[in-house]
C-alpha positions as CSV (number, residue, x, y, z in Angstrom):
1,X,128.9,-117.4,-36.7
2,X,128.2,-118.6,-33.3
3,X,127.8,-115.4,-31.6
4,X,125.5,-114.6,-34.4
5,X,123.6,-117.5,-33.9
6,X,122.9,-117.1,-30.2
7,X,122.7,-113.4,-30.5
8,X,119.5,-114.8,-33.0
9,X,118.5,-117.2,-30.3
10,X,117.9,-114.6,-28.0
11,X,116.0,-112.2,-30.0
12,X,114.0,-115.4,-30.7
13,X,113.6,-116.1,-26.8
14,X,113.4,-112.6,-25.9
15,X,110.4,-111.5,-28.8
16,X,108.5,-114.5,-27.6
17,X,108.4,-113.6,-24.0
18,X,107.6,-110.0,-24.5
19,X,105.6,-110.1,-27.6
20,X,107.1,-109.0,-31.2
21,X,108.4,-105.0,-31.4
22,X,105.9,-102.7,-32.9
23,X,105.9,-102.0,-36.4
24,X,103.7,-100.8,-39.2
25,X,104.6,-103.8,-41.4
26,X,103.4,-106.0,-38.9
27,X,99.6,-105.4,-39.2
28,X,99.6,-102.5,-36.4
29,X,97.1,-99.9,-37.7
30,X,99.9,-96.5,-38.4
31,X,99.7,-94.2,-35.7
32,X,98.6,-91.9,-38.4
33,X,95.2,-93.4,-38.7
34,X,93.6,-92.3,-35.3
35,X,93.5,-89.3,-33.5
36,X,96.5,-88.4,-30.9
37,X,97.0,-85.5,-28.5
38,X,99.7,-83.5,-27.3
39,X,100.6,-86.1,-24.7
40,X,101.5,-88.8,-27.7
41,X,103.7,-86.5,-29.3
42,X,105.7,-85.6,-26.1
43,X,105.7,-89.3,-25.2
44,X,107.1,-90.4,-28.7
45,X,109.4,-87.7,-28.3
46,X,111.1,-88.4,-25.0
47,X,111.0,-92.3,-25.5
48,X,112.5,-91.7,-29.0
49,X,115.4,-89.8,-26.8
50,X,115.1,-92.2,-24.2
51,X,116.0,-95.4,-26.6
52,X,118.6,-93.8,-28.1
53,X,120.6,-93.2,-25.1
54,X,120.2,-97.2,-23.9
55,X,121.0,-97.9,-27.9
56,X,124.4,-96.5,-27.0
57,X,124.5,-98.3,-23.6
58,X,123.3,-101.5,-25.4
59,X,126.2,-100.9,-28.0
60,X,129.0,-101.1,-25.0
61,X,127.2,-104.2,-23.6
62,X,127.0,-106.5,-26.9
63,X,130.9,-104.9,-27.0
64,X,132.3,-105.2,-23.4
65,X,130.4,-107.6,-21.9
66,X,132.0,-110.6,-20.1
67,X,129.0,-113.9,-20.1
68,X,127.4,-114.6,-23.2
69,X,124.2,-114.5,-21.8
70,X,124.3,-110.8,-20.9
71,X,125.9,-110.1,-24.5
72,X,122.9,-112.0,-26.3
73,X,120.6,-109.7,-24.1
74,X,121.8,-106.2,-25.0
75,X,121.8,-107.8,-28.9
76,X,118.2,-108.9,-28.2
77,X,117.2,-105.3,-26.1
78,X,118.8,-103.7,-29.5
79,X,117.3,-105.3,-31.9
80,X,113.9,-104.2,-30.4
81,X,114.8,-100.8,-29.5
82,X,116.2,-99.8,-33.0
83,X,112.8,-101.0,-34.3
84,X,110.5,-99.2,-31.6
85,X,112.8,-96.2,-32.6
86,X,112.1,-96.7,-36.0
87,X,108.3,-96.9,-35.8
88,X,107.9,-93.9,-33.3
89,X,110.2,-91.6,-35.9
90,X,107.7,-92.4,-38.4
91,X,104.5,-92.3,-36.5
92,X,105.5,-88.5,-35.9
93,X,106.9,-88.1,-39.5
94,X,103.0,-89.1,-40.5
95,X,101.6,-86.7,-38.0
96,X,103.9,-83.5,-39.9
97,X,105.5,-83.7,-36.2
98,X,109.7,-82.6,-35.9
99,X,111.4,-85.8,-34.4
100,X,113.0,-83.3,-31.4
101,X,115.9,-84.7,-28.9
102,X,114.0,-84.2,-25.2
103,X,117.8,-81.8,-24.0
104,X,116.1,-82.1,-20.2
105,X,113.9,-85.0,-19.4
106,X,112.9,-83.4,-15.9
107,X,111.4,-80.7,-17.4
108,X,108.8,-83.5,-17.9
109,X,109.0,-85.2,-15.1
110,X,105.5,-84.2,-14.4
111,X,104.3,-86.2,-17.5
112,X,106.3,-89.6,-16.5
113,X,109.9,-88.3,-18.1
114,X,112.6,-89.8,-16.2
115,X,116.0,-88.6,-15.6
116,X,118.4,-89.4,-18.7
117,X,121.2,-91.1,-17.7
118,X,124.0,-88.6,-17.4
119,X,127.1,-88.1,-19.1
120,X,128.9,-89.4,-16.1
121,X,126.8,-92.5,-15.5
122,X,127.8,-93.3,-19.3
123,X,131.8,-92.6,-19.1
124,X,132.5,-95.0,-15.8
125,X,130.4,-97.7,-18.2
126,X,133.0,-97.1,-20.8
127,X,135.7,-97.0,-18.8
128,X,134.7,-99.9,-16.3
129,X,136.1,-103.3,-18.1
130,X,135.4,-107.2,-17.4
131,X,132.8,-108.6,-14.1
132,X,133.2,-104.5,-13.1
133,X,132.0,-103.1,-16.5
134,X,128.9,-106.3,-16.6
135,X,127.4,-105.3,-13.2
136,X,127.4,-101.2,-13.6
137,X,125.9,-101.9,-17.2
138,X,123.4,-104.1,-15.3
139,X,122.2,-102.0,-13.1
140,X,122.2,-99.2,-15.1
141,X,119.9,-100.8,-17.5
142,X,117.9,-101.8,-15.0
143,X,117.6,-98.0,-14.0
144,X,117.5,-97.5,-17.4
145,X,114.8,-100.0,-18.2
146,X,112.3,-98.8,-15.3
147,X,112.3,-95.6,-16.2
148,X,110.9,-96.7,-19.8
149,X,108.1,-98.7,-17.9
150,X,107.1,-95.6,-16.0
151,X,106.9,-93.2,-19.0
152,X,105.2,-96.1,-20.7
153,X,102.4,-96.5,-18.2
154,X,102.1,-92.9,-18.1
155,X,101.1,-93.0,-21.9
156,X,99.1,-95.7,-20.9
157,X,97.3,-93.3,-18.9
158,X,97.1,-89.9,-20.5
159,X,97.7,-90.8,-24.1
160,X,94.9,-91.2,-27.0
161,X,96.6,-92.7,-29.8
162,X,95.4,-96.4,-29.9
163,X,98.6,-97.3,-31.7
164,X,100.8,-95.5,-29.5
165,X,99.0,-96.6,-26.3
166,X,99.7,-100.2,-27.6
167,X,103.0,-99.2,-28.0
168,X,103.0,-98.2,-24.6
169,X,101.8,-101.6,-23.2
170,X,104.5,-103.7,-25.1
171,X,107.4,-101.7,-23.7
172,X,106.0,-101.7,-20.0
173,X,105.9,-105.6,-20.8
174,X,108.5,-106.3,-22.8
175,X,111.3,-103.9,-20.3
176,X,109.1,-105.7,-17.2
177,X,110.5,-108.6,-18.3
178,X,114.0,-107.5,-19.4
179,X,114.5,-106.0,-15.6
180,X,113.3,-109.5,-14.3
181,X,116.1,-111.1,-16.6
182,X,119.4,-108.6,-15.7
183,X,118.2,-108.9,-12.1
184,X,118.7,-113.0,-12.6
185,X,122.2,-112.3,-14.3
186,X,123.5,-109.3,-11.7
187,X,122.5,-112.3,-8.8
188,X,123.6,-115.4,-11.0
């Protein structure tokens, strides 16, 4: 009940910092409503595949992690995430658009696709255990986490979706802010 709690408490903290995750229920206009390009599709369906590759990092971290504080974050980080991932799956559902897994990211790389993290990357995480296992899933989200914020502020950019461009804005801010945290608890 206590982990729950503070696991709560963190969302809490972490929703007020970055603003609340994006969803239809929440008075944002569906994607559905405005026009949207090529580019909004592509970015939907990359960060889509993007998220759920740190939902599975974020899964080991509430799991494996040593501090509390850095197992309240990955609860908060999925929390948000799991919604985003909900809301992009239906924007494209709206659009008649095939929610598609992105296989290589670097065949987008010109349109602000990052490098997934790779298989390897993800088996030292689940094989690393205590302070070892905290810090490479800390600076793997990092990594992680900065890659969002570029393909964010590429749709920022070359997207035309209002709803998806807004999208866009609230993960650059709201995984801004999650870097600045993790690089507080991989010093602290």
């Amino acid at each position: 009940m206590r982990r729950a709690f503070a696991i709560l408490i963190a969302v809490i903290l972490l929703l007020a910092g970055c603003g609340t995750p994006v969803t239809p229920k929440q008075g944002v206009l569906p994607a559905s409503d405005g026009p949207h390009s090529d580019y909004d599709v592509m970015f939907l369906q990359m960060m889509i595949s993007h998220q759920e590759q740190g939902l599975e990092m974020l899964e080991l971290g509430r799991a494996k992690a040593v501090r509390e504080d850095v197992v309240n974050l990955a609860g908060a980080i999925d929390v948000t995430e799991a919604e985003e991932v909900q809301t992009m799956r239906t924007w494209l559902s709206s659009w008649n658009v095939p929610v598609v897994t992105v296989s290589d990211p670097g065949n987008h790389a010109a349109h602000g696709a990052q490098p997934a993290t790779g298989p390897a990357e993800l088996k030292a995480l689940q094989d690393a255990t205590g302070t070892d296992f905290e810090l490479k899933f800390l600076n793997l989200l990092i990594a992680h986490q900065h890659n969002a914020v570029e393909m964010a502020q590429q749709q920022a950019l070359n997207g035309q979706n209002a709803a998806v461009k807004k999208l866009a804005e609230r993960i650059e801010l709201s995984r801004t802010q999650q870097i600045k945290q993790m690089l507080a608890l991989v010093s602290g």
